[in-house]
Kinemage of the C-alpha trace (Angstrom):
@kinemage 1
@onewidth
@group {chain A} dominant
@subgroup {mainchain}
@vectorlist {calphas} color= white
{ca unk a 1} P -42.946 -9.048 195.988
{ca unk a 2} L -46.245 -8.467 194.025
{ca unk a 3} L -45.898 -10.125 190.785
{ca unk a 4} L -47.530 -9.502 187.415
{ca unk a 5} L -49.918 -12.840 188.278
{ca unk a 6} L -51.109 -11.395 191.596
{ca unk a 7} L -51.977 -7.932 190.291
{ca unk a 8} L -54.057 -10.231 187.691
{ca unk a 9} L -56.332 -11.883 190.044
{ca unk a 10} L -56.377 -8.652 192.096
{ca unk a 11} L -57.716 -6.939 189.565
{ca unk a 12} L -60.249 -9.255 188.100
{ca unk a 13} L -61.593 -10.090 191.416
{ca unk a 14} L -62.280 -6.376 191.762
{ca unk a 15} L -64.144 -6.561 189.106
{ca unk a 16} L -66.221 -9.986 190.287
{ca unk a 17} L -64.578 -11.403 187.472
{ca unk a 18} L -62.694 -14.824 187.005
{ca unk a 19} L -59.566 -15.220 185.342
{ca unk a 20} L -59.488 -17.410 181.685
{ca unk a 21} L -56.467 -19.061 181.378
{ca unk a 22} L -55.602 -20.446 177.856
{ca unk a 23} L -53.036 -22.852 177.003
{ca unk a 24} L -51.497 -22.732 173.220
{ca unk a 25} L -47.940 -24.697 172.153
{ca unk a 26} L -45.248 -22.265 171.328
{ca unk a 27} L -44.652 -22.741 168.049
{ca unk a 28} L -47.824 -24.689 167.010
{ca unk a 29} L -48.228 -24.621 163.651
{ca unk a 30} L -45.453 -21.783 163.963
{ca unk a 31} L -43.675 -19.211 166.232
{ca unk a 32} L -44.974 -16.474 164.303
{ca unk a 33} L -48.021 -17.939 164.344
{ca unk a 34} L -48.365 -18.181 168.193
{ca unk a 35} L -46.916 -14.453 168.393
{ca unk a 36} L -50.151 -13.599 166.569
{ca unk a 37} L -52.580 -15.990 168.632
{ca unk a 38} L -51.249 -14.229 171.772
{ca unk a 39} L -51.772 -10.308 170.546
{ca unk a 40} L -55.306 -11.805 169.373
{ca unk a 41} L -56.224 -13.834 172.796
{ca unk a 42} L -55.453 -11.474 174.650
{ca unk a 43} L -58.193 -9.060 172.812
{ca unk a 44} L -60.825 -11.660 172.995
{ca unk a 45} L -60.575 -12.386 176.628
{ca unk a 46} L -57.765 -14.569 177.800
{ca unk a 47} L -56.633 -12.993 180.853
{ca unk a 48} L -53.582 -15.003 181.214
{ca unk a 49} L -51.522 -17.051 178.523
{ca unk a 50} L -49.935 -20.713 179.180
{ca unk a 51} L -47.227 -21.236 176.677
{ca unk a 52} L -46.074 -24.920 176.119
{ca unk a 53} L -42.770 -25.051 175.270
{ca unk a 54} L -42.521 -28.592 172.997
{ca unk a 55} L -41.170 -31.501 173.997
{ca unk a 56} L -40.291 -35.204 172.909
{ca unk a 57} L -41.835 -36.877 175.881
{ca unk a 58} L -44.738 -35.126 177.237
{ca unk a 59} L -45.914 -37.801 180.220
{ca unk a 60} L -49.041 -35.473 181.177
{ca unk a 61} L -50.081 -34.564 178.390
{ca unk a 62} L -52.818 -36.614 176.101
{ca unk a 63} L -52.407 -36.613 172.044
{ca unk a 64} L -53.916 -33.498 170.852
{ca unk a 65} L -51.297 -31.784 172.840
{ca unk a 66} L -48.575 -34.540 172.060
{ca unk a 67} L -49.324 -33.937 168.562
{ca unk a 68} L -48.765 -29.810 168.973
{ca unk a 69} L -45.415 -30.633 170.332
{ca unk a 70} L -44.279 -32.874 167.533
{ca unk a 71} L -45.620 -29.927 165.379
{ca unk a 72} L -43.496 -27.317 167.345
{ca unk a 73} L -40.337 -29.338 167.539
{ca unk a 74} L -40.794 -29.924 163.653
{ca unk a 75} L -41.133 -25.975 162.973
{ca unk a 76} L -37.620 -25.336 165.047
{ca unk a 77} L -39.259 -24.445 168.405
{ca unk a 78} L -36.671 -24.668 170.971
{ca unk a 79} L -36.624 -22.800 174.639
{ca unk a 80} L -34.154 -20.210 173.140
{ca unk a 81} L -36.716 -19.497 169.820
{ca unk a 82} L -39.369 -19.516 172.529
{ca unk a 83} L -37.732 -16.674 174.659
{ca unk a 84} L -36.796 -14.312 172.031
{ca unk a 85} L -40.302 -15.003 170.890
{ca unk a 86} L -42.005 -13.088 174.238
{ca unk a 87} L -39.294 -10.856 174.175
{ca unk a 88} L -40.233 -9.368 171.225
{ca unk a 89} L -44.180 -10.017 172.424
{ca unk a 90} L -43.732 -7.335 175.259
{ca unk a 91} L -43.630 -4.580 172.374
{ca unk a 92} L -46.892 -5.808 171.936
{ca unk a 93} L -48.816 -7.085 175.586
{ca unk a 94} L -47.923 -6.621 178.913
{ca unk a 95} L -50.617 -9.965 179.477
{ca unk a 96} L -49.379 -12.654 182.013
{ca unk a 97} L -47.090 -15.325 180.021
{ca unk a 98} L -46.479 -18.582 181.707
{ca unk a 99} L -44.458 -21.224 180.452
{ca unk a 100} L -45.165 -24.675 180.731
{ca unk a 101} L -42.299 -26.697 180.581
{ca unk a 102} L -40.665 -30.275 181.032
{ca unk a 103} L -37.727 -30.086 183.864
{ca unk a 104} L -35.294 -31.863 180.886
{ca unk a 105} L -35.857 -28.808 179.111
{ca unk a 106} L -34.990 -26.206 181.658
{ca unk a 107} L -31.938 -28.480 182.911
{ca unk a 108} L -30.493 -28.991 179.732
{ca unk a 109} L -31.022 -25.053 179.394
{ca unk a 110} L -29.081 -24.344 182.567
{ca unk a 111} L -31.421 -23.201 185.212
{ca unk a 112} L -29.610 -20.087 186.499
{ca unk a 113} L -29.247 -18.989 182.867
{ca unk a 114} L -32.814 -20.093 181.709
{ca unk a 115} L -34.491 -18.163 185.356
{ca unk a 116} L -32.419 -14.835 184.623
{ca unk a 117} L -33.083 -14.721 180.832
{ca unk a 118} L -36.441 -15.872 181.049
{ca unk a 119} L -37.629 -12.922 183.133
{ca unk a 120} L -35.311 -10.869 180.867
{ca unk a 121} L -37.537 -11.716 178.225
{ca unk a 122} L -40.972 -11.058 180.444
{ca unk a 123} L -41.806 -14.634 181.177
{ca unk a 124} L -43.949 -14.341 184.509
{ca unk a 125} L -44.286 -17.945 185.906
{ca unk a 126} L -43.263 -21.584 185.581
{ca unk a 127} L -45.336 -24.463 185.714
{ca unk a 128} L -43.044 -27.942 185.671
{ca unk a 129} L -45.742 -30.885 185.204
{ca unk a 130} L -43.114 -33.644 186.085
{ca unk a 131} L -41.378 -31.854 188.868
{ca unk a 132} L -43.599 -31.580 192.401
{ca unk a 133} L -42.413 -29.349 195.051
{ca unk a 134} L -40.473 -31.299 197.112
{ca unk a 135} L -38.265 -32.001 194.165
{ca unk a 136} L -37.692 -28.474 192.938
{ca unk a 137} L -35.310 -27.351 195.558
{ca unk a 138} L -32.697 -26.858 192.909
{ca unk a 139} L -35.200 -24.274 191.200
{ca unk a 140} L -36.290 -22.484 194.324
{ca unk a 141} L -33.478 -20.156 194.486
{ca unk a 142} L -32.832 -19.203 190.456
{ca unk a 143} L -36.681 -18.848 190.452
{ca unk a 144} L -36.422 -16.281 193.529
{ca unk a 145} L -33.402 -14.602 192.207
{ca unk a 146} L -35.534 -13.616 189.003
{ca unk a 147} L -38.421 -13.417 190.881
{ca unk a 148} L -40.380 -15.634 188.791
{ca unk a 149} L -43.586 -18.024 190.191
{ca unk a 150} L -43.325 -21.824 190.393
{ca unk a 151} L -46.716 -23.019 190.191
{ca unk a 152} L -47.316 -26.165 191.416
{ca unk a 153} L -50.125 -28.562 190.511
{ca unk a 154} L -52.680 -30.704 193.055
{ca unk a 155} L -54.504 -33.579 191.621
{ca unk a 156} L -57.768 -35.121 193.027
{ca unk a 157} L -55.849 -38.156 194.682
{ca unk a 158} L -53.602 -35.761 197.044
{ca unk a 159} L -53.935 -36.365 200.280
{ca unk a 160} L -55.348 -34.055 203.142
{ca unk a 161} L -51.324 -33.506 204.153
{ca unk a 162} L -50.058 -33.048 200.141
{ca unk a 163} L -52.285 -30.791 199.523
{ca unk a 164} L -50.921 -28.184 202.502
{ca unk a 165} L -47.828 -28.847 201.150
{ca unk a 166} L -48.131 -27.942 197.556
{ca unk a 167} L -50.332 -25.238 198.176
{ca unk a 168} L -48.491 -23.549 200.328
{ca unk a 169} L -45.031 -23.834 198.362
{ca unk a 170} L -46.700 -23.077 194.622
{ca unk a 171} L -46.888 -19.345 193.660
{ca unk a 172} L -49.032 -16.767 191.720
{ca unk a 173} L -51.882 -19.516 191.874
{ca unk a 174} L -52.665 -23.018 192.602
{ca unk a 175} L -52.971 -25.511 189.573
{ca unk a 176} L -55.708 -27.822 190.056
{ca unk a 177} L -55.706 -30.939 188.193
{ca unk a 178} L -59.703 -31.559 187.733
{ca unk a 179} L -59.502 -35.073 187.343
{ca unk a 180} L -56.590 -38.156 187.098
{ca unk a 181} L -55.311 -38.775 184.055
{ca unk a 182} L -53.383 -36.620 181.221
{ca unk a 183} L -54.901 -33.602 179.538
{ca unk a 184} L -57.637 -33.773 176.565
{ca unk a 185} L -59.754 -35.928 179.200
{ca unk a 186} L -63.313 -35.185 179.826
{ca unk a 187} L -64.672 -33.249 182.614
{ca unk a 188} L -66.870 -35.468 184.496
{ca unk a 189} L -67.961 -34.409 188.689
{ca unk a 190} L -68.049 -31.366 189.114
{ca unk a 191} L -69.352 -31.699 192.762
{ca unk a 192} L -65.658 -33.155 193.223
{ca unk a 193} L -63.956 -30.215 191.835
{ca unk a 194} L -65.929 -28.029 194.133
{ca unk a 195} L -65.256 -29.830 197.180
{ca unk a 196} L -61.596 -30.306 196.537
{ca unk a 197} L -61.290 -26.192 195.571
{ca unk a 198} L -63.150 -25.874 199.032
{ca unk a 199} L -60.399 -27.835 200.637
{ca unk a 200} L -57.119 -26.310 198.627
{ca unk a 201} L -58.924 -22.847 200.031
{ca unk a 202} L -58.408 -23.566 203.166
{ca unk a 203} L -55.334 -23.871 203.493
{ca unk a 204} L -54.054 -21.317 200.774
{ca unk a 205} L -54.795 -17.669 200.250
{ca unk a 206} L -53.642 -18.178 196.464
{ca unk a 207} L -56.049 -17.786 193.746
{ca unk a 208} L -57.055 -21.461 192.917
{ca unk a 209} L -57.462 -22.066 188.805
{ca unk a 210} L -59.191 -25.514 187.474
{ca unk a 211} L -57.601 -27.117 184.356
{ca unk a 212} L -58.142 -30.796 182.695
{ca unk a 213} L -61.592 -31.226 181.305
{ca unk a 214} L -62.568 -28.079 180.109
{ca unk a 215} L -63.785 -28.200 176.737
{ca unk a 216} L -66.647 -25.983 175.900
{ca unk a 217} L -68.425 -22.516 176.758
{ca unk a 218} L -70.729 -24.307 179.408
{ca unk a 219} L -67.720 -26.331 181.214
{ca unk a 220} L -65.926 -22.986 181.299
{ca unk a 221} L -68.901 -20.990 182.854
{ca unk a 222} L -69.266 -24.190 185.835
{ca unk a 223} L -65.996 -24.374 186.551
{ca unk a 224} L -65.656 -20.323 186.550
{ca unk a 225} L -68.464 -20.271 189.681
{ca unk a 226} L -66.296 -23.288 191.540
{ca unk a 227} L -62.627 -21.565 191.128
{ca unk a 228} L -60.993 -17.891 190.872
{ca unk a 229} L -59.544 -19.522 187.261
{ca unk a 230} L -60.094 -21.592 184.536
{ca unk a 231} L -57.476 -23.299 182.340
{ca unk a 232} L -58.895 -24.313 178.764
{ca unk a 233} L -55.625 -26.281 176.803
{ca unk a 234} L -56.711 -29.236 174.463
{ca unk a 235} L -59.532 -27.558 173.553
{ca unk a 236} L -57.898 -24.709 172.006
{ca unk a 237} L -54.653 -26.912 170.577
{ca unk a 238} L -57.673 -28.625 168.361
{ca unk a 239} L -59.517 -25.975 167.021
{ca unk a 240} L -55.779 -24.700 165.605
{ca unk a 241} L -54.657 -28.273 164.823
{ca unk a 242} L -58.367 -27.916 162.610
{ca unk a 243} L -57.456 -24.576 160.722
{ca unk a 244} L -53.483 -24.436 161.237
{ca unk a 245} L -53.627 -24.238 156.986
{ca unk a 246} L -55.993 -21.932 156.936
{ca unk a 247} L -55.700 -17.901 156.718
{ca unk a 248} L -58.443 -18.042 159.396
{ca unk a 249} L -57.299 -20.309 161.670
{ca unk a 250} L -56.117 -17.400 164.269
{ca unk a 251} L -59.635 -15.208 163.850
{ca unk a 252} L -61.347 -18.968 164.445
{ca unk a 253} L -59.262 -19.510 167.506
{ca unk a 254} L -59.879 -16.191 168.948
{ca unk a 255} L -63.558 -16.400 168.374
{ca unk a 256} L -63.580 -19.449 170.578
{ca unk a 257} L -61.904 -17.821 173.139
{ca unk a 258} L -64.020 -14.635 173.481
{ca unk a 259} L -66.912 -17.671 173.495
{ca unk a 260} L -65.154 -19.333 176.432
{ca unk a 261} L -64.674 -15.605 178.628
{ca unk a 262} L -68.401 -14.473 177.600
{ca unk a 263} L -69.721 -17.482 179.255
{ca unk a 264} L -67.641 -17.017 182.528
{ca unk a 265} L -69.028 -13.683 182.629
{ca unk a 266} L -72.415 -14.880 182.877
{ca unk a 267} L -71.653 -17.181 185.363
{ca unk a 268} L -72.914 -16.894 188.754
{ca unk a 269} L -70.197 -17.501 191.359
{ca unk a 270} L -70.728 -19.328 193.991
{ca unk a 271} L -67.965 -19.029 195.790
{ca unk a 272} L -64.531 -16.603 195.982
């Protein structure tokens, strides 16, 4: 089955174009505030949306997002809040919505109830940071049964064998973790990153999307001629941490974000 995320890439590889990915906490500094970020991100270029759903224990993530999900929990975020939230989004965008969740959180949830109302609500994919492939057998069938996208994630350590593995069982796309370490790091080789894409390539015909690292217009337009998608996170959590009190803050985000997809454009591929 074709899902929303495959028509996505389709479609922007079509048009020689590479998807922008952008992470924002659900419910950072508000659910109605990230109901409003999404409408506007999607207008100034995000392609596909990440939403973190807040946790108390976040073991990938570095502090700016850490910080987001103290925010969210404090505002009443909760899975529940979170899926009403995109339910009533859909009136709104039919852009890709991904959730990015701690396994706790779907467990606790139930994960026959949380796969069937989550694509209920027009969730289209799952990334679990703390739950690898091997380990998500208990998911595998719920997630079918909605017909909802595990993505999986590869780091720069996997091995030659791991990475097979994990790109072969992830869905929608591959998650590449640019570097070791937690997110809000810097970008640092990207002659690494190339090679490894290279590698994940061959042995997937899934759309391969770079995250960790990418901070600024020029990162996003390097990475975007290395891999079919780049994921930009901390960097947008602090420009709304900046302005969360301010009437601006979601006109400031947005502006960064049409910044991020007009440098992509200009990109020259090299590759995919």
């Amino acid at each position: 089955m074709t899902s929303k995320l495959d028509r996505t890439f389709a479609q922007l590889r079509q048009h020689g174009e590479k998807a922008l990915i952008t992470y924002v906490m659900a419910g950072d500094p508000s659910l109605q505030d990230t109901e409003q970020l999404v409408v506007e991100l999607e207008k100034a270029g995000a392609d596909i949306i990440e939403l973190g759903v807040p946790f108390s224990d976040p073991i990938a993530d570095g502090p700016v997002i850490q910080q987001a999900a103290e925010r969210a929990l404090r505002s009443g975020a909760s899975l529940r809040a979170i899926l009403s939230m995109i339910a009533r989004l859909r009136a709104k965008t039919q852009i890709p919505l991904v959730l990015m969740a701690y396994y706790n959180t779907i467990h606790a949830f139930g994960p026959e109830r949380f796969f069937q109302e989550a694509a209920q609500a027009g969730v289209d994919g799952l990334i679990l940071p703390d739950m690898p492939p091997d380990e998500a057998g208990p998911l595998k069938g719920p997630a079918a049964a909605a017909g909802l996208p595990l993505i999986f994630l590869l780091a720069p350590t996997s091995t030659s064998a791991r990475r097979t593995f994990v790109a072969r069982q992830s869905q929608g796309f591959v998650y590449y973790v640019s570097l070791t370490g937690i997110t809000g790091a810097k970008l640092l080789n990207l002659a690494d990153v190339e090679k490894n894409v290279g590698k994940i390539r061959k042995v997937t015909k899934l759309p391969v999307a770079v995250g960790f690292g990418v901070a600024t217009p020029e990162d996003a337009a390097k990475v975007a001629a290395i891999a079919d998608g780049v994921i930009v996170g901390s960097a947008i959590v602090k420009q709304i941490a900046a302005y969360r009190e301010k009437p601006e803050m979601v006109k400031h985000v947005a502006e960064f974000v049409r910044s991020l997809k007009t440098a992509m454009r200009m990109a020259q591929p090299k590759s995919g």
